[in-house]
C-alpha positions, 0 to 999 in steps of 0.5 A: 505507436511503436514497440516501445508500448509494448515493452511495458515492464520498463513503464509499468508501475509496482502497486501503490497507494498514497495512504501506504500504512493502509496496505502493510502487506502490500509494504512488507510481509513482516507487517503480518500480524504486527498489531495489537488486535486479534485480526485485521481487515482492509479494503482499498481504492485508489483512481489516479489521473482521471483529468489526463486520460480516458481511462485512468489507472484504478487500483483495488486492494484487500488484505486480512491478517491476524495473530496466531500461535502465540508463545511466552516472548513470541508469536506468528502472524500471517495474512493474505492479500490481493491488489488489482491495477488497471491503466490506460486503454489498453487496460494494461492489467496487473493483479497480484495475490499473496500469503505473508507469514511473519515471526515476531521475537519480544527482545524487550518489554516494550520492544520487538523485531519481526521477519516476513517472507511472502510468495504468490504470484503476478498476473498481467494482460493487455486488451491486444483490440485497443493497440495501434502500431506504427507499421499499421498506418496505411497512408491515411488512417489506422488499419487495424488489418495490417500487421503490426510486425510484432510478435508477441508470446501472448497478452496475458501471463503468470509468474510466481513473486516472493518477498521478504521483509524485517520490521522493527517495533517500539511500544512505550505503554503499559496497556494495548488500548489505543488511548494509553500508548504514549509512544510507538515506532516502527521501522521496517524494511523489505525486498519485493520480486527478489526472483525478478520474473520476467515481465514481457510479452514479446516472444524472447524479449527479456524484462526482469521485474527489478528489486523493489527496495522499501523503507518505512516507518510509522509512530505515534507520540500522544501530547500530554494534557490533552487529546491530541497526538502526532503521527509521524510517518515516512516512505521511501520505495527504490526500483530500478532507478525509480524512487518513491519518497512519501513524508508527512504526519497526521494530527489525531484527536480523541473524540470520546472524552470530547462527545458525551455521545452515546454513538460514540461510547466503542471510542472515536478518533479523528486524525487529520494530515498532510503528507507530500510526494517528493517532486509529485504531489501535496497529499492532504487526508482525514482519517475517522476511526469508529470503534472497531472500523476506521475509513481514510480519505485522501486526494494527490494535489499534483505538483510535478511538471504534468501539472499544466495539464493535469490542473493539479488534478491527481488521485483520489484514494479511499481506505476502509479498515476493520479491527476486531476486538475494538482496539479503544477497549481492549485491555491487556496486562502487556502489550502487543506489537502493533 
């Protein structure tokens, strides 16, 4: 193989997930503290490819924010998050670890506008035992003891990352209880890498990490008369001439009012969608939520040109989320911001 392996930085992808309102800080740092709850905790998974390759890619998330110092028509949020992806045979690794910090301004009664900064840092590494090289083909085979006429800074580095973010908030209702809000919107956009570190691991070989551009919104329109609410949703990510376009909607139903259960007194919901992939994948999900905890489900049906090879196999993701106080119960003269 030649060095175009190496130069991974022009191959390797930023972090993502299919179920991208499960990752907020991940998104956009603004996001920090942006719901209607006290804190927040999320886990994620996703394994993608594992019909193509060997060793498909696998990607871990968690993240923890929450509210603090609240002021009459303000407050700040902040929150720390951590994302681990490994791919291919060469484990190409990427971990990244975060703080987020966010101001959140009331412009209105029902509506709010956001800015988030965020700064920790990436870490990368390759497994330099699993790399084949063209030059090390000795006429009949790999021969792991010839050079491989590359010359490498090392297979591991470590580099500081910021990003910044504002984020828009809309919230028609008179309560925070997840039940009574007819309306919600978010828009939100952000920067990633903006100090572009440099992402290689040839000795003087320059790979700056380009600007990772992020549009996204998420909403919430209850039907009335019934248990029923659409979820419309949309992501748009931009990074040095890739482009990352995700749209759909999720269909939410009440199963409180439906179950006379006692299991289900904390409240329940059931929210089930599609979303797709723009020239990838159809992404299909169900969304459970359980008083205070909630668990996501989706599966990337491929679409793209690999599917003749794939057989329309691409990745399935799981999402585990934790609120406190329950977010079906908790009662407030105003609302906050989600």
């Amino acid at each position: 193989m030649n060095i175009k392996l190496m130069t991974v930085g022009c191959f390797a992808q930023d972090i993502h997930f299919s179920q991208y309102a499960m990752t907020p800080l991940n998104i956009n740092p603004s996001q920090a503290g942006n719901f209607n709850e006290d804190r927040r905790v999320i886990i994620n998974y996703r394994d993608q490819w594992s019909s193509v390759i060997a060793s498909p890619y696998k990607t871990f998330g968690a993240s923890m924010d929450m509210p603090f110092k609240r002021f009459e028509n303000n407050y700040f949020g902040g929150g720390v998050s951590v994302y681990s992806d490994k791919a291919g045979e060469i484990n190409l690794g990427l971990t990244s670890f975060n703080l987020s910090i966010a101001y959140h301004q009331r412009l209105t009664q029902k509506s709010c506008l956001s800015a988030g900064l965020q700064g920790g840092f990436i870490q990368s590494s390759v497994d330099e035992s699993q790399m084949r090289f063209d030059n090390q083909f000795d006429g009949t085979r790999h021969n792991g003891n010839l050079s491989s006429g590359e010359t490498f800074n090392s297979f591991s580095f470590f580099k500081p990352d910021f990003a910044a973010g504002i984020l828009y908030s809309y919230v028609n209702a008179n309560t925070s209880q997840v039940l009574n809000n007819e309306k919600r919107v978010k828009i939100g956009l952000s920067v990633n890498h903006i100090i572009s570190p440099n992402y290689s691991f040839i000795e003087q070989n320059i790979d700056k990490l380009a600007f990772r551009y992020t549009i996204h919104t998420t909403s919430y329109f209850k039907i009335k008369g019934v248990n029923i609410a659409i979820q419309p949703s949309g992501f748009l990510a931009y990074q040095n001439k890739a482009v990352d376009f995700l749209v759909g909607s999720y269909f939410r139903y009440s199963l409180t009012d439906f179950y006379k259960n006692e299991s289900l007194s904390n409240g329940a919901a059931l929210s089930l969608g599609i979303h797709y992939r723009v020239g990838d994948a159809l992404i299909p999900a169900a969304f459970l939520e359980m008083g205070s905890f909630a668990i996501g489900i989706s599966y990337d049906v491929n679409m793209s040109a690999l599917t003749s090879v794939s057989n329309g196999q691409g990745g399935f993701e799981i999402s585990i989320r934790y609120i406190s106080p329950n977010p079906f119960t908790r009662d407030k003269s105003q609302p906050r911001f989600f």
